[in-house]
N, C-alpha and C positions, 0 to 999 in steps of 0.2 A: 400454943393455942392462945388466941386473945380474945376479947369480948368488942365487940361493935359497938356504936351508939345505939343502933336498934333495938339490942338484947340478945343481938342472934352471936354464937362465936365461928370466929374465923378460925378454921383447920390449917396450919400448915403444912404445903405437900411436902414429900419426903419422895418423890419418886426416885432421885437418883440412888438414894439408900435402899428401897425396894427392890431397882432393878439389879443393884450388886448383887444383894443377895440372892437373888434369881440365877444369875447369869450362870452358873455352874451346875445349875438342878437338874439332874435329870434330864426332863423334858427339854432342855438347852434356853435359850435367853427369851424373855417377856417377849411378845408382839409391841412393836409400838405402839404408843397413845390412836385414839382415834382424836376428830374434831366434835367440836359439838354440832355442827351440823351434819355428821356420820352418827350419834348416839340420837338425833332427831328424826333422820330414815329410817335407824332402827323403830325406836318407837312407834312411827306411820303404820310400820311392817307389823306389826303385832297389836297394835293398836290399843296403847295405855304408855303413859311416861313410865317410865323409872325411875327409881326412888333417887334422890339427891345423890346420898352416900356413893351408889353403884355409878350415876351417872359422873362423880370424881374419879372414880375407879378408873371407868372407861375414859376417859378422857387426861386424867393425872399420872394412871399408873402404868396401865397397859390394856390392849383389847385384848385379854382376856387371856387365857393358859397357864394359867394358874391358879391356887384353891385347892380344897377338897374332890376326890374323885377325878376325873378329869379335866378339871378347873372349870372354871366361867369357859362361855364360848362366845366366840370371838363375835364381835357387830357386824364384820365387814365381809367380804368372800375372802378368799385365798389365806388367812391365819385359822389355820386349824392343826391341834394340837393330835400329836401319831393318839390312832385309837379314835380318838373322833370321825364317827364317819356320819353321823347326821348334824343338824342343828336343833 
């Protein structure tokens, strides 16, 4: 983690550390990353942005299937995680 000149800090991503971790779970490996213009149709679709944090998520970590519960769900069509059968 570093600090900007702005005051804001800069997060380091750690996704290949994330998706290790993942890869063996259960539910079987991450979905790939989305782009940010894929986390910006979502948003259109629902109509309100997403918070910064989530919006690394989707785009840093993985679209989604993993988390609490059934995990986040996925931005895009065709990643969806067994057991999900809505959005």
């Amino acid at each position: 983690m570093g600090h900007v000149s702005d005051g804001t800090i800069a997060l380091k991503s750690h996704t290949d550390e994330v998706a290790a971790y993942y890869a063996h779970a259960p539910r079987g490996p991450l979905f790939p990353p989305v782009t940010p213009a894929e986390v910006e149709n979502a948003e259109r679709a629902i109509g309100r942005r997403l918070p910064e944090l989530l919006r690394r998520v989707y785009t840093e970590v993985a679209n989604g299937g993993f988390g609490p519960d059934r995990g986040l769900a996925s931005l895009t069509d065709g990643s969806r995680v067994p057991g999900h059968l809505t959005d």
